[in-house]
C-alpha positions in Angstrom: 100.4 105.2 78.3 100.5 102.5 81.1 100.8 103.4 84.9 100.2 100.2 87.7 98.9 102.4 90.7 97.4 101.7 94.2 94.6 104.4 93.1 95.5 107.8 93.6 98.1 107.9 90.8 96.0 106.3 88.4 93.3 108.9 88.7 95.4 111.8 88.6 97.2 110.1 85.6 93.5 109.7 83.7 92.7 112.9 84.1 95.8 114.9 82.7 95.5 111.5 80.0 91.9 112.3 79.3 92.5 116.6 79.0 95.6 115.6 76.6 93.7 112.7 74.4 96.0 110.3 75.6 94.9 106.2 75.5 95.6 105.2 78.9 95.6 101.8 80.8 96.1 101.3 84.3 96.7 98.8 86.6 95.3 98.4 90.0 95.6 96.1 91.8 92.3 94.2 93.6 92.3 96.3 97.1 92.0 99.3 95.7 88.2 100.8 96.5 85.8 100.3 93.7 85.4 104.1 94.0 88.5 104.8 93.1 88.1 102.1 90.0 84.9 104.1 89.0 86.8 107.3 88.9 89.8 106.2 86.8 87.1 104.6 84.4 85.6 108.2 84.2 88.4 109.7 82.8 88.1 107.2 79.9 91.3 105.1 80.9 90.6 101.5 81.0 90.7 100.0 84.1 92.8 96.6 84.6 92.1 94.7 87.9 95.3 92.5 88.7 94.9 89.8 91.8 97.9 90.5 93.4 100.4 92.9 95.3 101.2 96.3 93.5 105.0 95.0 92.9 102.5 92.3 90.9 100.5 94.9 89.0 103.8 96.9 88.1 105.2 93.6 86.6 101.9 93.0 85.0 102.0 96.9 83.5 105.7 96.7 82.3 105.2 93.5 80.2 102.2 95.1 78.6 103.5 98.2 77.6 106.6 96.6 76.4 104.5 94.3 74.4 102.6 97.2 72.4 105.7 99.9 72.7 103.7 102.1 75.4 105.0 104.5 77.5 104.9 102.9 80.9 105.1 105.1 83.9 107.4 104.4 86.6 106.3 106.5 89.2 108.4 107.6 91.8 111.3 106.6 90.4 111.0 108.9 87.0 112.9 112.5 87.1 109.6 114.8 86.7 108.3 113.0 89.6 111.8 113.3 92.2 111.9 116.7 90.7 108.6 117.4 91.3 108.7 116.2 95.3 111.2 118.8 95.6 108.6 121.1 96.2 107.6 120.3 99.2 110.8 120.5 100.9 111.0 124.3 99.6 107.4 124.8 100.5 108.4 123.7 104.2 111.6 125.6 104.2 110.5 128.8 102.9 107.6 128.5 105.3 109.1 127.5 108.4 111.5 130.5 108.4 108.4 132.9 108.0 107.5 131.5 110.9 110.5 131.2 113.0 112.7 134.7 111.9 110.0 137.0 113.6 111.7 135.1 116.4 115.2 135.3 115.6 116.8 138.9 116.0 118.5 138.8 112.7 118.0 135.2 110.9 121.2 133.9 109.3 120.1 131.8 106.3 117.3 132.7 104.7 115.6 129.3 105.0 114.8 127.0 107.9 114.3 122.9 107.6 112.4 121.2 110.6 113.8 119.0 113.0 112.4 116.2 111.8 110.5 114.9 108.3 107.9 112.5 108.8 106.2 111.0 105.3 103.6 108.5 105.2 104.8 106.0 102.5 103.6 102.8 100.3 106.5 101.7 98.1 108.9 104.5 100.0 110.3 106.3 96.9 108.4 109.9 97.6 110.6 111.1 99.8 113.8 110.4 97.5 112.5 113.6 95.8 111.9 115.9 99.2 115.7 114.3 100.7 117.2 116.2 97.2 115.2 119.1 98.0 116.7 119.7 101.6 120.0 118.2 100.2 120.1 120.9 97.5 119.2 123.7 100.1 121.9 123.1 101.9 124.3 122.8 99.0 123.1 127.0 98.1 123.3 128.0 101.4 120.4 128.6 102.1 119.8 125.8 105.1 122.2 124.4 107.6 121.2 120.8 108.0 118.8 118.5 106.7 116.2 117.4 108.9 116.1 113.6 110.2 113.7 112.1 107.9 111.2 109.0 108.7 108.8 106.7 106.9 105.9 105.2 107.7 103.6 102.5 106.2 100.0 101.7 107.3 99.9 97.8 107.6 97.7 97.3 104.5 99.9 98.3 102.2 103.4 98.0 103.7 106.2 96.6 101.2 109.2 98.4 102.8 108.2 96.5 106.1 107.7 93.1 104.8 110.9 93.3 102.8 112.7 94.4 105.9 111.5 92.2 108.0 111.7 89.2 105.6 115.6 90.1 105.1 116.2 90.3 108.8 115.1 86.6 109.1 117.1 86.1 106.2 120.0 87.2 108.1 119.9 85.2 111.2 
């Protein structure tokens, strides 16, 4: 298999790879930590260093996976991983109305969602999965509202950002 990562994925990736005898290639790009690097390579996954932005590496990890007919991982934007985001908006809801209903006389829904969700982001597509969540709650019945959500990017890694702010000068 084939994921482009910033370093977290891919070492999560190599180790569920590695524990299932899967061949696994990832692409990092140049700022990620050579400790992170080192750890990937432990799994056994080889370790491809691309000079260049993580859209770069992601290009870069497409075309070789197409090439040799690998599985390339998308990320954030395949099902188990929207699905799997979900999580933490039930997580959050079940939990915030164990701590709210002791101060409520007779709760009406059996869940509560916060006021506000507040995710720090690279690429932006985590939340996608935690939205549905709260957006699926609601649908049962068993929330309100959805909470406000936010995003925010540190400035080392901040693509949302750039792209917004290069398509605002685009626009005047």
């Amino acid at each position: 298999m084939v994921v482009a990562s910033t370093g977290n994925v891919a070492i999560a990736y190599s180790a569920y790879a590695a524990r299932a005898g899967i061949k696994m290639w990832a692409f990092l790009t140049s700022s990620v930590p050579a400790a992170k690097m080192r750890e990937v390579a432990l799994y056994g996954s080889q370790v491809i260093k691309v000079t260049g932005s993580y859209d770069q590496a992601k290009e870069v990890a497409a075309e070789f996976a197409r090439q040799r007919n690998l599985f390339n991982d998308f990320g954030a934007r395949s099902i188990p991983c929207v699905e799997s985001m979900k999580t933490i908006s039930f997580e959050i809801a079940e939990q915030l109305a164990r701590i709210t209903s002791p101060l409520m006389d007779k709760p009406s829904l059996p869940w509560q969602v916060p006021d506000w969700y507040i995710q720090s982001v690279s690429g932006g597509l985590g939340p996608l999965g935690v939205h549905k969540g709260f957006e699926e709650m609601q649908k049962m019945g068993w929330t309100d509202r959805l909470p406000r959500m936010a995003m925010i990017q540190a400035d080392g890694c901040a693509p949302m950002v750039h792209a917004w702010k290069q398509s605002s000068k685009a626009a005047i």
